[in-house]
PLY file of the C-alpha trace (Angstrom):
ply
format ascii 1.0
element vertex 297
property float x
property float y
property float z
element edge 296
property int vertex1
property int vertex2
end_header
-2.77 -14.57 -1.41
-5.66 -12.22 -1.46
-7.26 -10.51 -4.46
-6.46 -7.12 -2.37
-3.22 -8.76 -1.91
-2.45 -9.54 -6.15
-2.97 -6.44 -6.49
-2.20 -4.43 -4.14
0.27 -6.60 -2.05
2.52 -3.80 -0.95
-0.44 -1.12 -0.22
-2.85 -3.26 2.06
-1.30 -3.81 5.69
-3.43 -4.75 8.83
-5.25 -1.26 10.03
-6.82 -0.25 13.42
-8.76 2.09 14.07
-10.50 2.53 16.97
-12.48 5.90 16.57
-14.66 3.91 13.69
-14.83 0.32 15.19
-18.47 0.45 14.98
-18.86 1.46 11.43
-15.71 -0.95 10.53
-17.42 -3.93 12.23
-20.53 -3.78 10.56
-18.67 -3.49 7.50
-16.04 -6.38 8.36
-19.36 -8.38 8.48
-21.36 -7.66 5.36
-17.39 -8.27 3.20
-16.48 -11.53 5.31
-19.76 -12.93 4.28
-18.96 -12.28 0.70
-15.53 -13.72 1.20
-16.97 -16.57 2.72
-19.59 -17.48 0.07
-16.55 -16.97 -2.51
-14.52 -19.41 -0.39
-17.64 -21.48 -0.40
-18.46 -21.95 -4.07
-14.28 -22.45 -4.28
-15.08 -25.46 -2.03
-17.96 -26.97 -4.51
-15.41 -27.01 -7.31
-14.42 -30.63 -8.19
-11.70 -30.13 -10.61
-9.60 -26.59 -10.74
-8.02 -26.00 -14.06
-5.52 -23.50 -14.17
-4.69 -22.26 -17.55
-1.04 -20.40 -17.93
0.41 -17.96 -20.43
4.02 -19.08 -20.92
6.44 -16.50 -22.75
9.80 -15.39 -23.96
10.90 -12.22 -25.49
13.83 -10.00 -26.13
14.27 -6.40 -27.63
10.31 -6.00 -27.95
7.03 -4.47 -26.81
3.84 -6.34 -26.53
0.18 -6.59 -25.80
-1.78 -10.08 -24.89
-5.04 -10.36 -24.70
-7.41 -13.23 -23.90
-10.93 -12.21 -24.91
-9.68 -9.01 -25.30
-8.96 -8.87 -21.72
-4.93 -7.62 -21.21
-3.20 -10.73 -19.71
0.31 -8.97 -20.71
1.65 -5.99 -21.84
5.03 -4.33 -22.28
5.49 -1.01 -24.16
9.02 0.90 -22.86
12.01 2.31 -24.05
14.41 -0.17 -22.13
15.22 -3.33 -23.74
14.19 -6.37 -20.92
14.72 -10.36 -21.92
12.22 -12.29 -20.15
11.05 -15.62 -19.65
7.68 -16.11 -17.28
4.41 -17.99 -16.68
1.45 -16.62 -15.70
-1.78 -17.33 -14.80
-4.94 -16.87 -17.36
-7.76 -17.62 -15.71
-9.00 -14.13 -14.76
-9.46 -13.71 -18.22
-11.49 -16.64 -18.95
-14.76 -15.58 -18.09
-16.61 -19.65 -18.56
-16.05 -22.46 -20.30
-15.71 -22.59 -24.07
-13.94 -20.76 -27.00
-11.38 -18.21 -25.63
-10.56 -15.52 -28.29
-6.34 -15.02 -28.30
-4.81 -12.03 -29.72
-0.76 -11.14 -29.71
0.65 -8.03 -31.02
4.25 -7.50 -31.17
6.07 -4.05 -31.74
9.13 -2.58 -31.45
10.35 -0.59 -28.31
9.22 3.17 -27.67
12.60 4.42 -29.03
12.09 2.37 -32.16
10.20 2.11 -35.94
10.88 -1.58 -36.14
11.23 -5.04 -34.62
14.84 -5.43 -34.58
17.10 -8.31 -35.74
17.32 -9.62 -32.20
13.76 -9.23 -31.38
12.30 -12.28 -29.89
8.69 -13.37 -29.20
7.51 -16.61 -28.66
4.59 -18.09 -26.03
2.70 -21.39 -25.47
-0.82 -21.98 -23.01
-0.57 -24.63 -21.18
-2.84 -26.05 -18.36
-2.70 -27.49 -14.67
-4.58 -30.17 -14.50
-5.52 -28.65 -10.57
-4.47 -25.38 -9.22
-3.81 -27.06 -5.88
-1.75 -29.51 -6.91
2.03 -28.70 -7.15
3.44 -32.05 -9.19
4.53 -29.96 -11.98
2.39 -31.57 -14.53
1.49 -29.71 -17.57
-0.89 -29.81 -20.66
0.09 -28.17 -23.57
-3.20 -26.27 -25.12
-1.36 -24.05 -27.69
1.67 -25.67 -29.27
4.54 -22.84 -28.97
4.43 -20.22 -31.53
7.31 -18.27 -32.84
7.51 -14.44 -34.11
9.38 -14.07 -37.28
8.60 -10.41 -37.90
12.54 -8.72 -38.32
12.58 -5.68 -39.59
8.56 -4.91 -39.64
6.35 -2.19 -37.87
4.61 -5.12 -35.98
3.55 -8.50 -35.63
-0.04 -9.85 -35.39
-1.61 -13.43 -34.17
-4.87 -14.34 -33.55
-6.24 -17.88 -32.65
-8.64 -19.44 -30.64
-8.49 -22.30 -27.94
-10.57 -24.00 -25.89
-10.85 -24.36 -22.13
-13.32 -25.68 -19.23
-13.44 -24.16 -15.73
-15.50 -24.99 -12.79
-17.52 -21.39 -13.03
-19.18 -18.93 -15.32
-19.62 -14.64 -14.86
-21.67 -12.43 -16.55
-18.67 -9.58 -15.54
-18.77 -7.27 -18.08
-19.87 -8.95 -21.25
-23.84 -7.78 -20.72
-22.02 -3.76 -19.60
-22.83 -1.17 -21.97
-20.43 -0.81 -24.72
-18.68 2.39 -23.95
-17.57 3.60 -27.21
-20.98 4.70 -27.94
-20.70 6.70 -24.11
-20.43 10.38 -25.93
-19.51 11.63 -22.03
-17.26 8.85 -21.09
-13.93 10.91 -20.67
-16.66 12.70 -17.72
-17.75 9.27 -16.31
-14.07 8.27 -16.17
-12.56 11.21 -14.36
-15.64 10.95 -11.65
-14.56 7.52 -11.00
-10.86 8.22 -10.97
-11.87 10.97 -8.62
-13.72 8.67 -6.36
-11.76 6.29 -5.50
-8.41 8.81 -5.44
-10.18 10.30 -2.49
-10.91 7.38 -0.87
-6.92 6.11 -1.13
-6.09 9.97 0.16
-8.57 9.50 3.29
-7.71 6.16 3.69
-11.33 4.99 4.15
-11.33 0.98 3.87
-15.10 0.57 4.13
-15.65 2.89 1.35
-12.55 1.54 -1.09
-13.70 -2.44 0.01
-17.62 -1.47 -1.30
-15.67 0.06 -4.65
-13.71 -3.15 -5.68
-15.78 -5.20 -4.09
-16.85 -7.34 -7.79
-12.82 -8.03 -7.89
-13.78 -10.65 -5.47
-14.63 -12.53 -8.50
-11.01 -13.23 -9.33
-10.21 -15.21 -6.32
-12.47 -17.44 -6.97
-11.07 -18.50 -10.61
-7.79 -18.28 -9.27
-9.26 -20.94 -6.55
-7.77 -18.72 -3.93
-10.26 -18.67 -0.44
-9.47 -16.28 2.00
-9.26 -15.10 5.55
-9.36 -11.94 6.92
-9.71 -8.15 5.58
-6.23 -5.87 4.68
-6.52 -2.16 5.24
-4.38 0.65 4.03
-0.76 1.42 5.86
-0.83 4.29 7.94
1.46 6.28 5.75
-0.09 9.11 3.86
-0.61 8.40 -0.20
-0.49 11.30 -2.47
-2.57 10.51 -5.54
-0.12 11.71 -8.54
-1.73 13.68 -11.33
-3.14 11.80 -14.44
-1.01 13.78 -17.65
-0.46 12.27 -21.31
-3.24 9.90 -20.46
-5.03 8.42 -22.60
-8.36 6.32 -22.96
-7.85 2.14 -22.75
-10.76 0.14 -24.24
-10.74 -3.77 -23.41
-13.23 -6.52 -23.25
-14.34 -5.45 -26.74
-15.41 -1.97 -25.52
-16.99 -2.68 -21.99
-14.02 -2.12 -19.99
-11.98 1.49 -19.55
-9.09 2.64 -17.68
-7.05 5.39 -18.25
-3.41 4.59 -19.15
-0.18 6.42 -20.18
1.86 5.54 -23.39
3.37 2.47 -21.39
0.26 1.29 -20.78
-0.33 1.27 -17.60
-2.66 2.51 -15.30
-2.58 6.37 -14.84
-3.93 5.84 -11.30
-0.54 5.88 -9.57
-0.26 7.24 -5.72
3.09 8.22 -4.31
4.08 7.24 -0.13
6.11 8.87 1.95
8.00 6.63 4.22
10.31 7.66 7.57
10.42 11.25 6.61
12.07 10.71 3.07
11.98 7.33 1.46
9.09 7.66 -1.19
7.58 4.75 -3.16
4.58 4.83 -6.17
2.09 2.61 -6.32
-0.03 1.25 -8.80
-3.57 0.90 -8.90
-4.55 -1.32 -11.79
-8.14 -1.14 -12.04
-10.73 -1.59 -14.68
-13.99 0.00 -14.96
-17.43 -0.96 -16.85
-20.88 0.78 -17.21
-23.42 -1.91 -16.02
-26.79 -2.04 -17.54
-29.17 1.51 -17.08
-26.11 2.60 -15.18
-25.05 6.24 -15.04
-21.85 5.53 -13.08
-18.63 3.72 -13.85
-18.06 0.31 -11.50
-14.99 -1.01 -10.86
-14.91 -4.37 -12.01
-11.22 -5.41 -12.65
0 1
1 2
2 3
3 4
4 5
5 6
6 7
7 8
8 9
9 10
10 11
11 12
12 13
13 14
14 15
15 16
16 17
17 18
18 19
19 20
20 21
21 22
22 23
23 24
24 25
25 26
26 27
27 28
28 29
29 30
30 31
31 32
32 33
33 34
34 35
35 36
36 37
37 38
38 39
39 40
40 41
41 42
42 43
43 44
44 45
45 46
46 47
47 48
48 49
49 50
50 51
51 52
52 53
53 54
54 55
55 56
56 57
57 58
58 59
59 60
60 61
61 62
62 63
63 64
64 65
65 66
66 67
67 68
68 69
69 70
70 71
71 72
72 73
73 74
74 75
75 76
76 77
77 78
78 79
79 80
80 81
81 82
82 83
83 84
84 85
85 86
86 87
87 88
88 89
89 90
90 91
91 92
92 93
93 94
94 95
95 96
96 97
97 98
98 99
99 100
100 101
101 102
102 103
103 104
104 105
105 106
106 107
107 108
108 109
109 110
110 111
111 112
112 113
113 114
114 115
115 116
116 117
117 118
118 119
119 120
120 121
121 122
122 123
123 124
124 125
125 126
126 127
127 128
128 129
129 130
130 131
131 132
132 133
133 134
134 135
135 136
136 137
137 138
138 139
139 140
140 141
141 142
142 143
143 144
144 145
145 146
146 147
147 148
148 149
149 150
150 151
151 152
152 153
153 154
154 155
155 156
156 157
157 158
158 159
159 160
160 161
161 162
162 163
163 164
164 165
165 166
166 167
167 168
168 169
169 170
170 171
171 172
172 173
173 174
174 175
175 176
176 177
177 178
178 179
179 180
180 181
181 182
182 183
183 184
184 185
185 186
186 187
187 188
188 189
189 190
190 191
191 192
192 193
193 194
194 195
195 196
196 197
197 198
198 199
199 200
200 201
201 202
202 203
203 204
204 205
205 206
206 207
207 208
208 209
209 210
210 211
211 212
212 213
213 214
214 215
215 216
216 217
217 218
218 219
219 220
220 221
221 222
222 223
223 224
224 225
225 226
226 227
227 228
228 229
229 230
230 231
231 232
232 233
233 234
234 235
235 236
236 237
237 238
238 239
239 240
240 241
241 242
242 243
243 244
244 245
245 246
246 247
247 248
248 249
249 250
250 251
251 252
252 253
253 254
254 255
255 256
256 257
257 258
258 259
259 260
260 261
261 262
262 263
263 264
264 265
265 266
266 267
267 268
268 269
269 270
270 271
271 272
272 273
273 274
274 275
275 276
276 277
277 278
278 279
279 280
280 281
281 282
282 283
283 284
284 285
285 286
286 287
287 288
288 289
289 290
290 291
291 292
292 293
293 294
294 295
295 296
């Protein structure tokens, strides 16, 4: 599956148009080569290590972060038990000493973890991504929460990993808590790209997340082809009781709601009356003698 399609699986459908075939072409071009020199570093990789985040927890909110990248969060008023594995690499940036951090806290309608709170996780490793034997390597022994009856719970740790590539992403970007007119940059952005979902212009949304291509290739995933928006209209909903999310120790910004998630939300209207939301999760950083917020997440 596509980056496009991790994402934004049940936005991106096969598009025509046939008033802009030109301008579409010679965009189709300049993005396939990019997806093809992605596919072809993919193809130089000897080894693919895939790192997983393994987890179980009850009666609890949470936030996971791998260098201070959100791998997992859950922050709602509805009590879920879950069990689930997912992938880590898009938060390992190269090879070396991964930072882990785990904070644990109690559900939106509550002061405190509760008796039946439960929160426990493991890393664990694939010895190849493309290899489906069901072979594991344990990185991070299991750890436990024991935290009743407390405002939250707190782990930090490190581990060590080795992949096949290395990005700069965004840990050269300008650290944006010193950005006195970031709440400006932000809303340009969001504004941006909302009218480019509302027009339904592929060219320009493709040049926007265009650095996401990064992700397929440390999730080893080559691909084929270009997705395009569905031909139903998307209503970008407004952005209220948002508020400011700071990641990747300041270089990365989003604007998210008390749940947090992303505030950048749009809203389809389907045979007349059906209506679904969608959810844009993207990241933005402020690259070097930039003036601009980038998507780079």
């Amino acid at each position: 599956m596509s980056r496009v399609a991790v994402i934004f699986a049940f936005i991106f459908l096969t598009y025509g148009c046939m008033k802009t075939i030109k301008k579409e072409t010679i965009n189709k071009t300049s993005h396939m080569e990019l997806q093809s020199q992605a596919n072809d570093q993919i193809d130089t990789f000897s080894k693919r290590p895939f790192y997983q985040l393994k987890i179980k927890a009850a009666s609890v909110g949470f936030d996971i972060r791998i260098n201070d990248f959100p791998v997992l969060q859950y922050n709602k008023k509805k009590n879920v038990s879950t069990e689930m594995e997912i992938p880590i690499n898009p938060a390992i940036l190269s090879s070396g000493t991964q930072a882990l951090s785990v904070r644990v806290f109690p559900l939106l309608d509550q002061t405190l973890i509760p008796e039946n709170g439960i929160f426990e996780f493991e890393i664990n490793k694939k010895p190849d991504a493309w290899v489906y034997d069901g072979k594991r390597e344990t990185i991070f022994q299991t750890v436990k929460m024991n935290a009743r009856n407390l405002p939250f719970w707190e782990f930090e740790t490190e581990f060590e990993a080795e992949v096949p590539f290395s990005f700069t992403a965004w840990t050269k970007s300008q650290d944006l808590s010193k950005i006195n007119n970031l709440n400006e940059l932000l809303d340009n952005a969001y504004k941006k790209i909302a009218k480019t979902i509302e027009d339904k212009n592929n060219e320009e949304f493709r040049e926007i997340v265009k650095k996401t291509y990064e992700v397929d290739i440390m999730l080893y995933e080559k691909q084929n082809g270009l997705n395009g928006f569905q031909t139903e209209r998307e209503r970008v909903l407004p952005m209220n009781t948002c508020n400011f999310g700071l990641y990747g120790n300041n270089r990365l910004v989003r604007y998210e709601n008390t749940e947090l998630e992303t505030c950048l939300k749009t809203e389809a209207c389907f045979n007349g009356n059906t209506k679904k939301v969608y959810s844009y999760p993207l990241f933005f950083h402020l690259p070097p003698g930039a003036n601009e917020l980038e998507v780079i997440r």
